[in-house]
C-alpha atoms as a printed R data frame, in Angstrom:
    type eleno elety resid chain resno       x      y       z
1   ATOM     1    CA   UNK     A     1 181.925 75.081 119.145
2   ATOM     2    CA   UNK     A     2 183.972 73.537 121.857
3   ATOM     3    CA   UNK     A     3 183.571 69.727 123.032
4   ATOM     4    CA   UNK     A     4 181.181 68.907 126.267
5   ATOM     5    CA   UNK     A     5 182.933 68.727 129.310
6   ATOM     6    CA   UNK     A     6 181.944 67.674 132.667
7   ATOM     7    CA   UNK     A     7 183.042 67.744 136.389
8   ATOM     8    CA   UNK     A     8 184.629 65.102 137.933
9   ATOM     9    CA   UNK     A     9 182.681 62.545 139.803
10  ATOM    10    CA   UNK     A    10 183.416 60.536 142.595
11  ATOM    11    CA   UNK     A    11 184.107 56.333 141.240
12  ATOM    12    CA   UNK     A    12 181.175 54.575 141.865
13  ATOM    13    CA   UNK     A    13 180.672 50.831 140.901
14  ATOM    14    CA   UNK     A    14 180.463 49.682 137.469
15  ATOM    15    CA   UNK     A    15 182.346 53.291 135.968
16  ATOM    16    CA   UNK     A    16 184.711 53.072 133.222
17  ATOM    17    CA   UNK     A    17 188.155 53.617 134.428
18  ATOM    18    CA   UNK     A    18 189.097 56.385 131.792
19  ATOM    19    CA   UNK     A    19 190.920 58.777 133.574
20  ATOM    20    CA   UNK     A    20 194.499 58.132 132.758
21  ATOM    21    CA   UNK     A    21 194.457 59.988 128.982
22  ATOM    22    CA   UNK     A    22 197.433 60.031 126.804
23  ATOM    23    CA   UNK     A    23 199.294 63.415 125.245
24  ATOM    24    CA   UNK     A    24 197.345 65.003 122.338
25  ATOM    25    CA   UNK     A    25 199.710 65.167 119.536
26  ATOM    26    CA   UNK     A    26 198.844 65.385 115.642
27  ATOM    27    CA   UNK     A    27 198.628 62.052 114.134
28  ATOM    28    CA   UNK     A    28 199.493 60.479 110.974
29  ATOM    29    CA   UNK     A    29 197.108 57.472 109.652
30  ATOM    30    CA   UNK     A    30 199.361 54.657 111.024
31  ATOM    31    CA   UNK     A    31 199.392 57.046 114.527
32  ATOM    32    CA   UNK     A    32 195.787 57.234 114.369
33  ATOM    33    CA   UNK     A    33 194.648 53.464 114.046
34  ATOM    34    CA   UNK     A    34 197.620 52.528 116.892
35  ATOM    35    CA   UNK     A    35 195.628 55.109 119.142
36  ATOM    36    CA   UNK     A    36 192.758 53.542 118.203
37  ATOM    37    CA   UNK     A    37 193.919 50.014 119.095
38  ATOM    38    CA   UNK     A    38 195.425 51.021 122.087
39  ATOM    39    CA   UNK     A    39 192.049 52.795 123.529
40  ATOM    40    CA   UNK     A    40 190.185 49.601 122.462
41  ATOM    41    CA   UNK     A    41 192.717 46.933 124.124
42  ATOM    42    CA   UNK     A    42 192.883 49.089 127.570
43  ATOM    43    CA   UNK     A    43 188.763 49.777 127.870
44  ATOM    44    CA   UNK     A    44 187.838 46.517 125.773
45  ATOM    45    CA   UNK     A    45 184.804 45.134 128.442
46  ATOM    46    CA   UNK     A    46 183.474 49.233 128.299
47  ATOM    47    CA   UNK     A    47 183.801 49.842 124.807
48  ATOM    48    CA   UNK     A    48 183.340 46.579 123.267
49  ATOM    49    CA   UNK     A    49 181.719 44.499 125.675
50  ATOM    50    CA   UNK     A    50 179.179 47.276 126.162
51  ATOM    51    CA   UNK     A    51 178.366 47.424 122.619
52  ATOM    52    CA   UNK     A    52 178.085 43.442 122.372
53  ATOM    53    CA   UNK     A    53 175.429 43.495 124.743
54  ATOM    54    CA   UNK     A    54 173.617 46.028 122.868
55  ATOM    55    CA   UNK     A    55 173.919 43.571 120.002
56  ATOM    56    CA   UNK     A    56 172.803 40.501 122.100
57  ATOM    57    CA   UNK     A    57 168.896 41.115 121.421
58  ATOM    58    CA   UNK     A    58 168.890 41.697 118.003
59  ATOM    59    CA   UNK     A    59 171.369 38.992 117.362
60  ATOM    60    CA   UNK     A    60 168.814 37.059 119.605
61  ATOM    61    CA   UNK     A    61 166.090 37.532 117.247
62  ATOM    62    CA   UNK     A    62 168.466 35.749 114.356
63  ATOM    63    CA   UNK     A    63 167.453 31.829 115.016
64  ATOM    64    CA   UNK     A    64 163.684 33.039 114.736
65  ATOM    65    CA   UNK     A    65 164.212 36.125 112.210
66  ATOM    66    CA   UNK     A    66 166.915 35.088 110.090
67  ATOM    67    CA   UNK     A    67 166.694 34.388 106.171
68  ATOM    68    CA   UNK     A    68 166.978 30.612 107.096
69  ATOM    69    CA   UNK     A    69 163.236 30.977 108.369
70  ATOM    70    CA   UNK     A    70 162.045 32.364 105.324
71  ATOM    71    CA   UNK     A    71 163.007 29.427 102.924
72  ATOM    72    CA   UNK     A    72 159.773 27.452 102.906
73  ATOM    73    CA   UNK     A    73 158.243 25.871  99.483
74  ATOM    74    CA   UNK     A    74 155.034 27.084 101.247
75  ATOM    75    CA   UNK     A    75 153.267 30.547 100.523
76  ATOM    76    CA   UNK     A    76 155.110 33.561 101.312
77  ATOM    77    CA   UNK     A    77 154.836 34.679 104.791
78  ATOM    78    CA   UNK     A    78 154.707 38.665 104.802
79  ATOM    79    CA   UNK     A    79 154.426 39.422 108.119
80  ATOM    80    CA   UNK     A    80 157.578 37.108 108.852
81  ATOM    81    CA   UNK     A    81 159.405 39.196 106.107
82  ATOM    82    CA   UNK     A    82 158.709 42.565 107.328
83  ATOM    83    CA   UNK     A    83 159.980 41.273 110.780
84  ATOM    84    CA   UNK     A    84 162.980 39.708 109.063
85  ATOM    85    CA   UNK     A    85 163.569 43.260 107.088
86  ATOM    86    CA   UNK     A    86 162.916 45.145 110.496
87  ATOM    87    CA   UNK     A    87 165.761 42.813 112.594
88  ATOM    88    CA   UNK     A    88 168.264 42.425 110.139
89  ATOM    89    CA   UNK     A    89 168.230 46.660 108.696
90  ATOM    90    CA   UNK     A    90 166.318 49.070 111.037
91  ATOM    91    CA   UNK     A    91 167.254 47.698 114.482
92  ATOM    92    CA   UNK     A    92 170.598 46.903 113.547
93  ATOM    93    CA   UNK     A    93 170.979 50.538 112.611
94  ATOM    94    CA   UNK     A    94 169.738 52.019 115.936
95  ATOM    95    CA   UNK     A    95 171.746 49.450 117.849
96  ATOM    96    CA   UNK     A    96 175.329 50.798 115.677
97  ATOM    97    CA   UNK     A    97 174.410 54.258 116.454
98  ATOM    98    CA   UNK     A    98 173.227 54.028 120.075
99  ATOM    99    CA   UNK     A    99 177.159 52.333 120.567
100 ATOM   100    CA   UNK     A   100 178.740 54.405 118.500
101 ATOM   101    CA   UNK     A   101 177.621 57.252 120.364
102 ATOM   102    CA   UNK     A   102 178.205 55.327 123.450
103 ATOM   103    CA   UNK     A   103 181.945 54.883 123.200
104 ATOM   104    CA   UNK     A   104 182.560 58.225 121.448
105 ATOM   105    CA   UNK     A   105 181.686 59.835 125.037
106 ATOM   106    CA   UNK     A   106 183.539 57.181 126.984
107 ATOM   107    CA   UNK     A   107 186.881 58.210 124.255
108 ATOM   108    CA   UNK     A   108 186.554 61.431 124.879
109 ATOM   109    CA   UNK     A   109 186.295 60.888 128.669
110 ATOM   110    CA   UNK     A   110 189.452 58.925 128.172
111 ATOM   111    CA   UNK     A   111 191.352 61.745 125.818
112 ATOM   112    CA   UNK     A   112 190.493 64.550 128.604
113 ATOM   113    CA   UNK     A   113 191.228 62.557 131.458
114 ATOM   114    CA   UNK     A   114 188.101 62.004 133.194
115 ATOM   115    CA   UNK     A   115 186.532 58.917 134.696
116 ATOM   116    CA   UNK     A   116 183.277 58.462 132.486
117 ATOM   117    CA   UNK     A   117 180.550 55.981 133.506
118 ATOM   118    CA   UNK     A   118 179.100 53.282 131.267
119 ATOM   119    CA   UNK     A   119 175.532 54.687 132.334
120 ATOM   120    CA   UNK     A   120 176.348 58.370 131.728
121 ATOM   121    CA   UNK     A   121 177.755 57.403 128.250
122 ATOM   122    CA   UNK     A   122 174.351 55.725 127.862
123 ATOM   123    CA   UNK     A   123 172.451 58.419 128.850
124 ATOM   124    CA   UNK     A   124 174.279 60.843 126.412
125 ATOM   125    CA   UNK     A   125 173.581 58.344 123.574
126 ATOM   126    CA   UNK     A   126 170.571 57.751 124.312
127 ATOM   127    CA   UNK     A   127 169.518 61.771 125.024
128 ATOM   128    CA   UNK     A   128 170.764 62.230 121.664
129 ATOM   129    CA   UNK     A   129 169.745 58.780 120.192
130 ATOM   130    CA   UNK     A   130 166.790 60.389 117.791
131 ATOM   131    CA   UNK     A   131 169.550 63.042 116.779
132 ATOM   132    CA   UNK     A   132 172.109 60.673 115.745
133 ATOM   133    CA   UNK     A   133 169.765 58.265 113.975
134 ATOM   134    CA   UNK     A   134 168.949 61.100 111.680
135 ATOM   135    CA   UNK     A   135 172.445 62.354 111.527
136 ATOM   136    CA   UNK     A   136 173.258 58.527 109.729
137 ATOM   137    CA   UNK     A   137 169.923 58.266 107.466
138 ATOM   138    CA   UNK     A   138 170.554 61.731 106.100
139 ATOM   139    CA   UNK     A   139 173.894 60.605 105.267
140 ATOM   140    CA   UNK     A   140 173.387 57.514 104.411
141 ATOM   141    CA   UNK     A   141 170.541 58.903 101.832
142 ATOM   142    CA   UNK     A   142 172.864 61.848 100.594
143 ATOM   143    CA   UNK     A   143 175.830 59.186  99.862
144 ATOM   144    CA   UNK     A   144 173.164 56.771  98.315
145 ATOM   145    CA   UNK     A   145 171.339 59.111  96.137
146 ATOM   146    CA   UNK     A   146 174.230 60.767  94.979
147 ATOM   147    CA   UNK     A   147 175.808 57.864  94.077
148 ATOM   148    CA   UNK     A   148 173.128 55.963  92.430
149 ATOM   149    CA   UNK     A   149 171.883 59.430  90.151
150 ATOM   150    CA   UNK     A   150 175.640 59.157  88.823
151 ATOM   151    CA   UNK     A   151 175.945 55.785  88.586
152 ATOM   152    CA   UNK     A   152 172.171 55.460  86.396
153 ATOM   153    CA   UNK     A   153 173.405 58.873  84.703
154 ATOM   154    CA   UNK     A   154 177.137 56.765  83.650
155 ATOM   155    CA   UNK     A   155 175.311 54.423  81.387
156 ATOM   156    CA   UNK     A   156 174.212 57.711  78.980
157 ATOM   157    CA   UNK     A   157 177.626 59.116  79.727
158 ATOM   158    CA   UNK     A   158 180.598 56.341  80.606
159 ATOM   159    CA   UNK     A   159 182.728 59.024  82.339
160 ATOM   160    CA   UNK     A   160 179.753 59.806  85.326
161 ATOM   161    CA   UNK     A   161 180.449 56.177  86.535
162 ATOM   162    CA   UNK     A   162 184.162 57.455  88.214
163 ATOM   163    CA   UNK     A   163 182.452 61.149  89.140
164 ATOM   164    CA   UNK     A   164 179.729 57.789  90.928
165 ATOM   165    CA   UNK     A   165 182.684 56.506  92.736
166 ATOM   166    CA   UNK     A   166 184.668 60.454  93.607
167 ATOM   167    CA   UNK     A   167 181.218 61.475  95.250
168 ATOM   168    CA   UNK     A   168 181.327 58.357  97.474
169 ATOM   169    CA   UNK     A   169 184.534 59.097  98.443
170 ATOM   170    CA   UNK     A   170 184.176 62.363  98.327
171 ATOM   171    CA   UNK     A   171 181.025 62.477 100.578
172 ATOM   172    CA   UNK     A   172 181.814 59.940 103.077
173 ATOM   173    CA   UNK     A   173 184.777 61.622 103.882
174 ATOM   174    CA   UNK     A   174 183.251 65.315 104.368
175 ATOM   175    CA   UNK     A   175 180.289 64.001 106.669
176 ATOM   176    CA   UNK     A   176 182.580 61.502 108.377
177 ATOM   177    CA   UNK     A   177 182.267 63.234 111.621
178 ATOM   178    CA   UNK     A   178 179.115 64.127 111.692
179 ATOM   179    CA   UNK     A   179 178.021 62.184 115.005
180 ATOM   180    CA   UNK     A   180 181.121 62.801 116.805
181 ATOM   181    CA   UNK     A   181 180.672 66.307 116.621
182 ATOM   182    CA   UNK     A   182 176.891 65.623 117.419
183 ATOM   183    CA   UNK     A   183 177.710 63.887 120.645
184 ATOM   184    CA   UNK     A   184 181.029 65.755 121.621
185 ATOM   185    CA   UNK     A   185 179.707 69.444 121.232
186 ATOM   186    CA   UNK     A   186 177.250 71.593 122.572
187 ATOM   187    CA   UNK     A   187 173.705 71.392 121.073
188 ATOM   188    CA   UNK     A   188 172.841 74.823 119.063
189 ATOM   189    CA   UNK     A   189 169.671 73.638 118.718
190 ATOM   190    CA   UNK     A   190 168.830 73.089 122.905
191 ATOM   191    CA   UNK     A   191 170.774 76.142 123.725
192 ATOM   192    CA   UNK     A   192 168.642 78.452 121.235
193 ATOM   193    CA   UNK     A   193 165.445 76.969 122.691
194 ATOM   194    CA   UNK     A   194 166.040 76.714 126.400
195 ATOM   195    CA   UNK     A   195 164.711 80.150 127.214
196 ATOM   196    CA   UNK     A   196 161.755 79.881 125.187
197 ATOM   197    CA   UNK     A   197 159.676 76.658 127.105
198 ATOM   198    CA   UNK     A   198 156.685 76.176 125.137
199 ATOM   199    CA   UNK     A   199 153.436 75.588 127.790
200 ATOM   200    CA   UNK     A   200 151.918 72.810 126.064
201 ATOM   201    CA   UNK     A   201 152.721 69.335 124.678
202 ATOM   202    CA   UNK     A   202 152.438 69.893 120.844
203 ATOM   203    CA   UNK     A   203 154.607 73.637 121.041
204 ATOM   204    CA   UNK     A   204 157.196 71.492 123.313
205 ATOM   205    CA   UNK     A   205 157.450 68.611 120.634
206 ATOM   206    CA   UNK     A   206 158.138 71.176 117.844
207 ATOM   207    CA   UNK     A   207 160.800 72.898 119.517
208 ATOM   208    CA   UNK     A   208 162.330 69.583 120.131
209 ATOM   209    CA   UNK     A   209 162.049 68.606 116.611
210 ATOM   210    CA   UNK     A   210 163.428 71.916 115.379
211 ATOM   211    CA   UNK     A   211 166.272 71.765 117.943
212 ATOM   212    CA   UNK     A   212 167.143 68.371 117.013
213 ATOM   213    CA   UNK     A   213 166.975 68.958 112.809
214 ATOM   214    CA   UNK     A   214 169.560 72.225 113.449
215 ATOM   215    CA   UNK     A   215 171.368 69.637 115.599
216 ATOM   216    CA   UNK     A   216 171.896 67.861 112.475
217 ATOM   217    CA   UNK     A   217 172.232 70.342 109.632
218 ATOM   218    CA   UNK     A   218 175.488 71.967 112.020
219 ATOM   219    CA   UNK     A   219 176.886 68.782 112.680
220 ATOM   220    CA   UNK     A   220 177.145 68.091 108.704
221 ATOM   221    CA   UNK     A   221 178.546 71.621 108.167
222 ATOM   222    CA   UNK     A   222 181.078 71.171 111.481
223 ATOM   223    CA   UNK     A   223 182.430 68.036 109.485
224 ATOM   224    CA   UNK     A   224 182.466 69.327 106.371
225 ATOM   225    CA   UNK     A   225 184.404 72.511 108.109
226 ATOM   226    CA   UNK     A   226 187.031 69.995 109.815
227 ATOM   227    CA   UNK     A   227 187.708 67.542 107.605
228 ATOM   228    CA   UNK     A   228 188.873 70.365 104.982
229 ATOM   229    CA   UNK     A   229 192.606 69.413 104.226
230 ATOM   230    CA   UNK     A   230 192.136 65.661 105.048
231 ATOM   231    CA   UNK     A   231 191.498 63.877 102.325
232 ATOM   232    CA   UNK     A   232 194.679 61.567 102.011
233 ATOM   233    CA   UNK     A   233 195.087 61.083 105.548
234 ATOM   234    CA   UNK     A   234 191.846 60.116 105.861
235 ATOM   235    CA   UNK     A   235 191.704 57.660 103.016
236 ATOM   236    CA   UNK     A   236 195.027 55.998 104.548
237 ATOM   237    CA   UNK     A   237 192.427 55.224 107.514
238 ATOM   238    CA   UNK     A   238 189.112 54.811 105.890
239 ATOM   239    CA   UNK     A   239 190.705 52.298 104.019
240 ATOM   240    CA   UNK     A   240 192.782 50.522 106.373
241 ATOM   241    CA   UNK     A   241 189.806 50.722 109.154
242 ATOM   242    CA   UNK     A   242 187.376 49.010 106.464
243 ATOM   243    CA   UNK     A   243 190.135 46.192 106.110
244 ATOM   244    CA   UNK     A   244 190.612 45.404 109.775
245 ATOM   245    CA   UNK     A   245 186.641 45.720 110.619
246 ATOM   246    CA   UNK     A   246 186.140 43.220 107.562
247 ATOM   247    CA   UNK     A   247 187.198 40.185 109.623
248 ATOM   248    CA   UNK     A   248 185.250 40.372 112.010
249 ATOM   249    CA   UNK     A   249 181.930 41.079 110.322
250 ATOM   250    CA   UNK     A   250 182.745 38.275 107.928
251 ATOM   251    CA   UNK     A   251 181.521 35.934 110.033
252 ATOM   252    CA   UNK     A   252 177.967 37.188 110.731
253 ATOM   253    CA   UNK     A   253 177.260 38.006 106.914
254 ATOM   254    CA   UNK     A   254 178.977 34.294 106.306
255 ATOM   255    CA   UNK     A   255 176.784 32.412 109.223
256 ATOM   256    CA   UNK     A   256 173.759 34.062 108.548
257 ATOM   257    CA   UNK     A   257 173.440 32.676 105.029
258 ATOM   258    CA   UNK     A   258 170.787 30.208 104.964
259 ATOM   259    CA   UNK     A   259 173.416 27.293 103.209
260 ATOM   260    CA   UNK     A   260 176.043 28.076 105.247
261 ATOM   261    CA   UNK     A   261 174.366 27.451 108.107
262 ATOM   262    CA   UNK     A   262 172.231 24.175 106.835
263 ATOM   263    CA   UNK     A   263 176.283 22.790 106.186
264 ATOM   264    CA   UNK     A   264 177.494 23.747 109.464
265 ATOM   265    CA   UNK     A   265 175.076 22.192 111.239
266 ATOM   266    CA   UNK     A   266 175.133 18.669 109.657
267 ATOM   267    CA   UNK     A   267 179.099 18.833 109.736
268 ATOM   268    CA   UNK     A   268 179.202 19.906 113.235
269 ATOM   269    CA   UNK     A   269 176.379 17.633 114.388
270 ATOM   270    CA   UNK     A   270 175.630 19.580 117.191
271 ATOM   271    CA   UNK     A   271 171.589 20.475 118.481
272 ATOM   272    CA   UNK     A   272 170.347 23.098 116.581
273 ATOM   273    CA   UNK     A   273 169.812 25.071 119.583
274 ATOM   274    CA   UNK     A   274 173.428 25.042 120.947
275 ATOM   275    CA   UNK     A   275 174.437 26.315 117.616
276 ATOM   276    CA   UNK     A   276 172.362 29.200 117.411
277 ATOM   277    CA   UNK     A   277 173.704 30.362 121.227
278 ATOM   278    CA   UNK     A   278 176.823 29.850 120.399
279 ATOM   279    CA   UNK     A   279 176.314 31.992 116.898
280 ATOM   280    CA   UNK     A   280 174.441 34.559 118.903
281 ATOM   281    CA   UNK     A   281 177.216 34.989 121.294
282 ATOM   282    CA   UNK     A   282 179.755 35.293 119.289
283 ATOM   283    CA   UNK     A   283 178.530 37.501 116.216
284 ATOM   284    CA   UNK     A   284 176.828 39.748 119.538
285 ATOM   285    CA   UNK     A   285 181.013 39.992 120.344
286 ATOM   286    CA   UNK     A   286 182.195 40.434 116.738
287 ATOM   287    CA   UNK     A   287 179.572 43.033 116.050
288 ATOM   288    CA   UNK     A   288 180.333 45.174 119.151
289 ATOM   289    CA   UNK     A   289 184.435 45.067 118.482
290 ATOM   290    CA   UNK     A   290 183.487 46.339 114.865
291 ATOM   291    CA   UNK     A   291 180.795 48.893 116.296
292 ATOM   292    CA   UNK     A   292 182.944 50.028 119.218
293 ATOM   293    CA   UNK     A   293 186.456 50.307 117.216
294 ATOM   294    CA   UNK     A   294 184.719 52.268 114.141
295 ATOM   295    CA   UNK     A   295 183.497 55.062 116.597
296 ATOM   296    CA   UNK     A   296 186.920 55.088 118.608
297 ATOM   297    CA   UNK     A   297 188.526 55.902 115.042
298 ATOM   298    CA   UNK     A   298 186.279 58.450 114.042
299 ATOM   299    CA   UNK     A   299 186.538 60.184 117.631
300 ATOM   300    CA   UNK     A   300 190.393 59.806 117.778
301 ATOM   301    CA   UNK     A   301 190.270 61.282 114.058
302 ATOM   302    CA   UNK     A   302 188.129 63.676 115.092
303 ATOM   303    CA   UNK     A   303 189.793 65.434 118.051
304 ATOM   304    CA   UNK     A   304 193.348 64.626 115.807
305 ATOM   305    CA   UNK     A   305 191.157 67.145 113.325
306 ATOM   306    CA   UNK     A   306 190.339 70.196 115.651
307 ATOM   307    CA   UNK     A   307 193.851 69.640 116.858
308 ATOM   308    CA   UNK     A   308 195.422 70.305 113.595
309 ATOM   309    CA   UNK     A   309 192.938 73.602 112.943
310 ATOM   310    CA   UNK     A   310 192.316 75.077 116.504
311 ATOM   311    CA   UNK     A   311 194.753 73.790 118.435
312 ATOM   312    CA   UNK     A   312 192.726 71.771 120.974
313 ATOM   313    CA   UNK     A   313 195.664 69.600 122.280
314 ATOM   314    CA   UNK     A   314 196.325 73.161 124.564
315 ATOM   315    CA   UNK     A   315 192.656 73.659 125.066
316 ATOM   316    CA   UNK     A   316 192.440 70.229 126.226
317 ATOM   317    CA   UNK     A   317 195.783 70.497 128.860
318 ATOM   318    CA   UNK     A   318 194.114 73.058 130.443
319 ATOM   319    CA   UNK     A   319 190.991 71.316 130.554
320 ATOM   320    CA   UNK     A   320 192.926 68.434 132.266
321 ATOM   321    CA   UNK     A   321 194.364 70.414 134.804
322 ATOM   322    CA   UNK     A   322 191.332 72.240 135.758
323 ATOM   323    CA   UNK     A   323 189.219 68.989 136.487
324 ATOM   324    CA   UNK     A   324 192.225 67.703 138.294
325 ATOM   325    CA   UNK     A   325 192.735 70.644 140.458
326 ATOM   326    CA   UNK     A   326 188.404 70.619 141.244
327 ATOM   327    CA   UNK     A   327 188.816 66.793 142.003
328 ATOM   328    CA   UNK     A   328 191.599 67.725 144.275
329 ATOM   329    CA   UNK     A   329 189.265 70.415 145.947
330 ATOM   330    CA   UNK     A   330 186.633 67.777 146.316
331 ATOM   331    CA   UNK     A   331 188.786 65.667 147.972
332 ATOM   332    CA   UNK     A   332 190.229 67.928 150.548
């Protein structure tokens, strides 16, 4: 499969200035990550600042939502912790893979040198939001269950626990790419459909729910088929991206804790409502540079991948020329 392109489009207000890409080249881990930086510190307000305001309403929800609300020596509120349960895992969830998706078109708009809107890169995400939401629970699942049947199998058997922790490795690596390849390539499941329009509602919503679950099931088996050959190179990043991304989730997970907070607030003496914009604002910003960063890695990794096997720095020159000579047609 070959990665979505489009045609060129006149700049309009409020696009993404992405048109300037660098030289494909393999990369090594260190290469990959100062790629990665680079593409984040030149497009910071359209990658991150995009995905911080994504954040903004669920991080909103926090001073009402948070565990802080649900300390009371009073009965147990269930409704309040299904809420609490729904805006601190499910939406949080959607949010990460509606961004992730997000900057992984705007990065690939940058690497083929073409200008790519914030709203088309929405539009893609959010065309293939259902798609990519499954494409993280199945993984998630497969990664947990896995995991967890060797890890409760380790106590009968000591020797299961490491074949617990080579199957985490082992599987996050091989599904890694999984929604880049979702977002970047051409949908198997749309194009097998399109000439067969169901006439009614119901025969419409199954074709779309077929199309989207063999969306899924070849974007697993694309990443498994890329990643072959890339284990150490991508454990030099894996690990180094999980380092850098650490501090700046740390202070969310930190400030959300219902006795952290309680002490910052009577050592900072400040209203309780000026605290909780301020800790809105700024875990919105620290959320979307982790969000936005992990999905320019995994693109940048991605494209470094089909380099390496198929050669796609040449496809991709081509590519760049072609959309440069139509754009010069346009103009004329």
């Amino acid at each position: 499969m070959a990665p979505a392109s489009g045609r060129p489009n006149p700049e309009r207000g409020g696009r993404a200035e992405l048109d300037r890409g660098p030289e494909l080249c393999p990369l090594d881990a260190g290469g990959l990550l100062d790629a990665s930086f680079e593409i984040l510190r030149a497009h910071f307000l359209a990658c991150a600042g995009t995905c911080a305001l994504l954040w903004l309403p669920v991080r909103a929800l926090q001073p009402y939502l948070g565990a802080h609300t649900l300390i009371s020596p009073e009965a147990i509120e269930w409704d309040r912790v299904m809420l609490f349960l729904v805006s601190s895992s499910l939406l949080p969830v959607v949010i990460q893979t509606v961004g992730a998706g997000l900057v992984t078109t705007l990065v690939h708009g940058h690497m083929v040198g073409r200008s790519v809107g914030v709203a088309e890169a929405l539009a893609v995400a959010g065309r293939k939001g259902a798609a990519l939401c499954l494409v993280a629970l199945a993984a998630g699942v497969i990664v947990a269950t896995g995991t967890g049947t060797l890890g409760v199998m380790g106590f009968f058997c000591p020797p299961l626990f490491l074949g617990a922790g080579a199957f985490l490795l082992v599987a996050t690596w091989r599904l890694w790419l999984a929604p880049a390849v979702l977002i970047l390539e051409p949908s198997i499941g749309a194009a097998r459909y399109q000439d067969r329009r169901a006439r009614s509602p119901v025969g419409r919503g199954g074709q779309w729910i077929a199309a989207t679950l063999e969306d899924v099931i070849a974007s697993f088996g694309r990443s498994i088929r890329l990643t072959a050959g890339t284990f150490w190179r991508w454990l030099g990043v894996w690990v180094m991206l999980a380092v850098i991304v650490s501090f700046f989730q740390a202070p969310t997970a930190l400030t959300d804790q219902p006795e952290l907070r309680r002490w910052l607030l009577d050592q900072m003496a400040v209203p309780t409502g000026l605290f909780d914009l301020v800790h809105v604002l700024s875990t919105s910003l620290f959320l979307g540079v982790v969000t936005a960063f992990s999905a320019i890695v995994i693109t940048v990794f991605y494209l470094d991948a089909r380099i390496r096997r198929e050669g796609l720095d040449l496809a991709m020159r081509l590519e760049r020329l072609r959309l440069r000579a139509a754009a010069g047609r346009g103009a004329s």
